[in-house]
Each structure stands twice: as C-alpha cells, then as structure tokens.
C-alpha angles and dihedrals in degrees: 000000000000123000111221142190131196109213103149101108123096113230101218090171089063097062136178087027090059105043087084100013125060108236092273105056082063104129110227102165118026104312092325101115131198091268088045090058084047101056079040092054091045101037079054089067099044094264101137098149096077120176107203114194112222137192126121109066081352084168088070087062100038087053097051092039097103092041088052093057093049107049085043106033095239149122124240133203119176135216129213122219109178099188094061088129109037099036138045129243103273088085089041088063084043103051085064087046075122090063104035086061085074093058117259135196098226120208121177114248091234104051122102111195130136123252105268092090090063090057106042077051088052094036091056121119104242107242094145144003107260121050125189118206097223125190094211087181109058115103103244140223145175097291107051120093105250133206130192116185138218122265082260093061094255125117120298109165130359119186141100092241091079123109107255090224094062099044123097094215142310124278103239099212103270126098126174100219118188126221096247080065095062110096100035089049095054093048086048097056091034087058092052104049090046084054090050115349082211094073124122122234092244082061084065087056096056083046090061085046095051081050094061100259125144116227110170131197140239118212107225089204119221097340123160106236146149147202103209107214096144150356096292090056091045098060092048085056100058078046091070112015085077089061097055 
C-alpha cells in the first residue's frame, strides 16, 4: 500500500502564499508546511512509498522533493496533473488511477490533522474497499463536504449541497482505498469528470454509490483538525499544527 497526496490545486484564497507556492507548501508551523505533516503522518504508518499528485506552481514541489525524503524518510513519485487550474480534483485522482492499483492511503494536500486519523483509517475492519475518515462531531455549515449514511452504516450522500442539519458528519479528506477498488473508482471519477470537469472526487465516490457500491465510514472521534481554504483556516492551522 501506497501512501498519496493530492496537492495540485492553487490556493488562490491563500494569497499571497500561494502566488509562488502550490496549497501545500503552505508553512504552518515554523517552516513545516501542510504537505510536510502529511509525509509525517504517512511515514508514521509505515507508508514510505508516498505518490504526491502535482500541478499548480508543480516546480515548488519538484525543488523541495529530495529535501522532503530526507527530513521524512520517505520516497516520493509525482504525479503530474496538467489540468490543476482548469479542472477539479476528480481528474486529479484520477491522473494517479496507476498508483492507487496498488492500494493508498489518500490524504488531501490541504488538511492539517494529526495522525491519529491514519491510523483509525489503518486500524478498520475491511468490509469493504473504500474507507472515509468522518468527523461525526464537528458542527457543521454550508462549506463543509457532508456526508448522511444508509440505515447499514455505509455512504449514502456525499456533497456540500446538503442541508447541515441532515448530515451525520463531514469527510475530512483522507480515504483508505483498497486495491480491489482500483478500477471501479477510476471509471467512476473518469465518468464524472467527463459529466463536469468541475466535480470533485468525492463526487466519484457518490457515483460508485449511485452504482451500487458500498463504500463505509470510520468515525475519527474529537480530532483537531483543519481544511485550509483561506486565511481564517490558516491561522487555526498554525493553532494546532504546533500541538501535533
């Protein structure tokens, strides 16, 4: 198993950070920066072997590649998505559909959260092939990407236009997928990025819902933890990062 991290997009909330820098070379404590804590938080799990999935100011990334396997003890291959700022990040999933054959354990490049939701990830029973890591204890708004469940406990939505009040919790950015996964999930994000190349990935996952696939949840319990979009949430990072 492979761990991954999307870090294509641009950031553009985050400017000035982000006129020079990609999202997740973002710094948020010191010079440790949001893809730093993720190669951390892998590397933590024994996943050393780390895809990282590349397109906005990509030369950023290629620069600091051999720095970043030092300082984590890990080996890095990146991906190139070369639609990172004309398309969403369902193609940019999709551009690493090779890597996640082999199983990964996928983590959002602008998501600071501690370890522990690696591992509750790692630690799930497999009953099935694709896991979400949910905080089911955030008060939720409009923003955030919701999810509600089936009566069995499995997906049943997943979208921010979904009233707060009706959904069980938000998915936090990380999903264990397995490799049996591999193939439906890229046809399912292939399909929706052929339907609006705007889509979100999760947006493959209600796909493979709407398919009929089961894709269950794992609860990641009172974490601090945050999506950096903009300044607010990037002073709440660098809150917490120095905690970890």
């Amino acid at each position: 198993m492979l761990g991954m991290v999307l870090a294509a997009g641009a950031g553009r909330r985050l400017r000035p950070y982000t006129d020079t820098l990609p999202k997740a070379l973002v710094p948020v404590d010191g010079d440790t920066t949001i893809l730093d804590i993720a190669l951390r938080n892998l590397a933590a799990v024994d996943l050393r072997e780390v895809v990282v999935v590349v397109g906005y100011a990509a030369q950023a990334v290629h620069e600091r590649k051999a720095d970043l396997e030092r300082r984590h003890g890990v080996r890095l291959t990146l991906v190139h998505n070369d639609k990172a700022e004309e398309w969403n990040n369902a193609y940019s999933l999709w551009c690493a559909r090779e890597h996640f054959a082999q199983g990964a354990l996928l983590v959002n490049g602008d998501t600071v959260h501690p370890v522990s939701v690696e591992e509750t990830l790692l630690g799930a029973p497999a009953t099935t092939d694709v896991l979400l890591a949910v905080d089911d204890v955030k008060t939720l708004a409009e923003e955030e990407m919701k999810v509600t469940l089936s009566p069995e406990g499995d997906l049943r939505e997943i979208t921010k236009l979904m009233d707060p009040a009706a959904a069980y919790g938000e998915y936090i950015g990380a999903t264990l997928i397995r490799p049996g996964a591999a193939e439906r999930l890229a046809d399912a994000l292939r399909a929706t990025f052929e339907r609006d190349p705007q889509l979100y990935y999760e947006d493959g996952y209600a796909e493979m819902v709407a398919r009929g696939e089961r894709i269950a949840v794992a609860p990641i319990g009172k974490v601090e933890w945050v999506e950096v979009d903009n300044h607010d949430d990037l002073a709440k990072a660098r809150e917490i990062a120095c905690r970890y």
